[in-house]
C-alpha positions as CSV (number, residue, x, y, z in Angstrom):
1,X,-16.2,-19.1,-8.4
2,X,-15.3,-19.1,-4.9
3,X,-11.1,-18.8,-4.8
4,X,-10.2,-21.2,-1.4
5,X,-7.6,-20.0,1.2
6,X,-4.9,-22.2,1.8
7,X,-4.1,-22.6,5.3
8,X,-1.1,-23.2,7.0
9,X,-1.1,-25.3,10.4
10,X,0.8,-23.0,12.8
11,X,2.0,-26.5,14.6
12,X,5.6,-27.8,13.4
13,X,5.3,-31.5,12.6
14,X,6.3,-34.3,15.2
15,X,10.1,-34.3,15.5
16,X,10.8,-30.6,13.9
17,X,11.4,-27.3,14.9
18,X,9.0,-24.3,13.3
19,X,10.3,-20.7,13.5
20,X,9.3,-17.1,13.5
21,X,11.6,-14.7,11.3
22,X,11.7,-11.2,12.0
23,X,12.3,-10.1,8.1
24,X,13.1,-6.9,6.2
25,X,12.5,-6.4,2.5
26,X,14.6,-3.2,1.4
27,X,12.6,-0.9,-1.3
28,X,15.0,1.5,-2.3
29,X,13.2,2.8,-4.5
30,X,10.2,4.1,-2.7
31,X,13.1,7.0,-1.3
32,X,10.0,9.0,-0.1
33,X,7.8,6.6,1.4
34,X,8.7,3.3,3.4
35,X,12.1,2.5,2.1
36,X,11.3,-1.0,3.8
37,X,8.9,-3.4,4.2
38,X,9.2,-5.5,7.9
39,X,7.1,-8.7,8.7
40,X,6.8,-11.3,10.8
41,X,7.1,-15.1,8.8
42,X,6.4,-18.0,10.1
43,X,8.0,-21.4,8.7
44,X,6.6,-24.4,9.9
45,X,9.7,-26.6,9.1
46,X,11.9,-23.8,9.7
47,X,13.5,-24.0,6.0
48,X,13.3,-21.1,4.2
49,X,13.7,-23.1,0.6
50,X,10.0,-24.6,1.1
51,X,7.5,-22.1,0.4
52,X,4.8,-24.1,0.8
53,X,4.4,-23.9,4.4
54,X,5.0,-20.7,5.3
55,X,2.3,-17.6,6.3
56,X,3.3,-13.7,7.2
57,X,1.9,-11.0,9.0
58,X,3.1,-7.5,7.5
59,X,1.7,-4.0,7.0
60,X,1.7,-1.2,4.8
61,X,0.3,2.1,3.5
62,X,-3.4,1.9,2.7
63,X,-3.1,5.0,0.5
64,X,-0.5,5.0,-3.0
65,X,-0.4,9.1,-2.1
66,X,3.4,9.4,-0.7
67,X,2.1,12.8,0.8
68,X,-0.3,11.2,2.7
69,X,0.1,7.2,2.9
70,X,-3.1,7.0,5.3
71,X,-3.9,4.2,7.9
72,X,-1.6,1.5,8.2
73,X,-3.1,-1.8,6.8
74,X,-2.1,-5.3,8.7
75,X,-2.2,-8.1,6.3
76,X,-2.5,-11.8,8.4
77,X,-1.8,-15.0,7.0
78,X,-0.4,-13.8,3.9
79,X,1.0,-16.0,1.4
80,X,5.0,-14.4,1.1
81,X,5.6,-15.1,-2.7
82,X,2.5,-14.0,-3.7
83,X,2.6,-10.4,-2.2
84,X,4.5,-7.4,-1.3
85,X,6.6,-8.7,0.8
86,X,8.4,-11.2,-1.5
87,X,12.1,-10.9,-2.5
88,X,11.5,-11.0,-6.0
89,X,12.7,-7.6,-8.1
90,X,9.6,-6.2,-10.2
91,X,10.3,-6.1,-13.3
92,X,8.9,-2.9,-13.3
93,X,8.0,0.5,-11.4
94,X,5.1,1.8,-12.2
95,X,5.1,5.8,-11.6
96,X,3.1,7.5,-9.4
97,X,0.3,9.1,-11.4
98,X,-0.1,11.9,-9.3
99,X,1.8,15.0,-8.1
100,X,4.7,15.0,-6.1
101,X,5.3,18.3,-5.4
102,X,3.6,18.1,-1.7
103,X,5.4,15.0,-0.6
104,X,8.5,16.9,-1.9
105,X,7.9,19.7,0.4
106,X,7.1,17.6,3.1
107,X,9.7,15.3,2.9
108,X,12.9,18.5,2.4
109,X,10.7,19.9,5.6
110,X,11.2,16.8,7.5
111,X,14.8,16.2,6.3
112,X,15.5,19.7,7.7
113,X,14.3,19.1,10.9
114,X,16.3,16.1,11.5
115,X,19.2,17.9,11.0
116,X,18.6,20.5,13.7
């Protein structure tokens, strides 16, 4: 079964205004990888309360490896509840599986060379 892509007219209706947000969604805690989230959202009737009629244009890490995140990915015409970039609190973290220790040493090493 083929899922179908609901698209949003980038046109604001006859009379209205749309709007492009400039938007940050904090992660605090992801302290050693992007500690933010920032996208683009476009509203089409310029009210954040309707969802319906909104799309986003974000990016993020490719890789879950907080020693080495890889590429950047850009996601385009993203539905903004039904992603990362939503302002819902997860009701859980899961862990990352793997070790640590590199991004540890990585991150002090960075964290020391800001403060020269």
């Amino acid at each position: 079964m083929e899922v179908q892509k609901k698209i949003v007219s980038k046109i604001a209706e006859s009379g209205k205004k749309a709007s492009i947000y400039r938007m940050q969604r904090p992660r605090p805690e992801a302290y050693k990888g992007e500690t933010s989230l920032g996208f683009l959202l476009f509203d089409r009737d310029s009210d954040l309360n309707t969802k319906d009629d909104q799309a986003l244009i974000g990016a993020g890490p490719r890789r879950a490896d907080p020693a080495n995140m890889g590429k950047m990915i850009v996601y385009t015409d993203v539905d903004p509840w039904r992603s990362i970039f939503d302002f819902d609190p997860a009701e859980h973290i899961v862990p990352y599986a793997g070790s640590c220790e590199r991004a540890d040493k990585i991150y002090e090493e960075q964290r020391q060379a800001q403060k020269r």
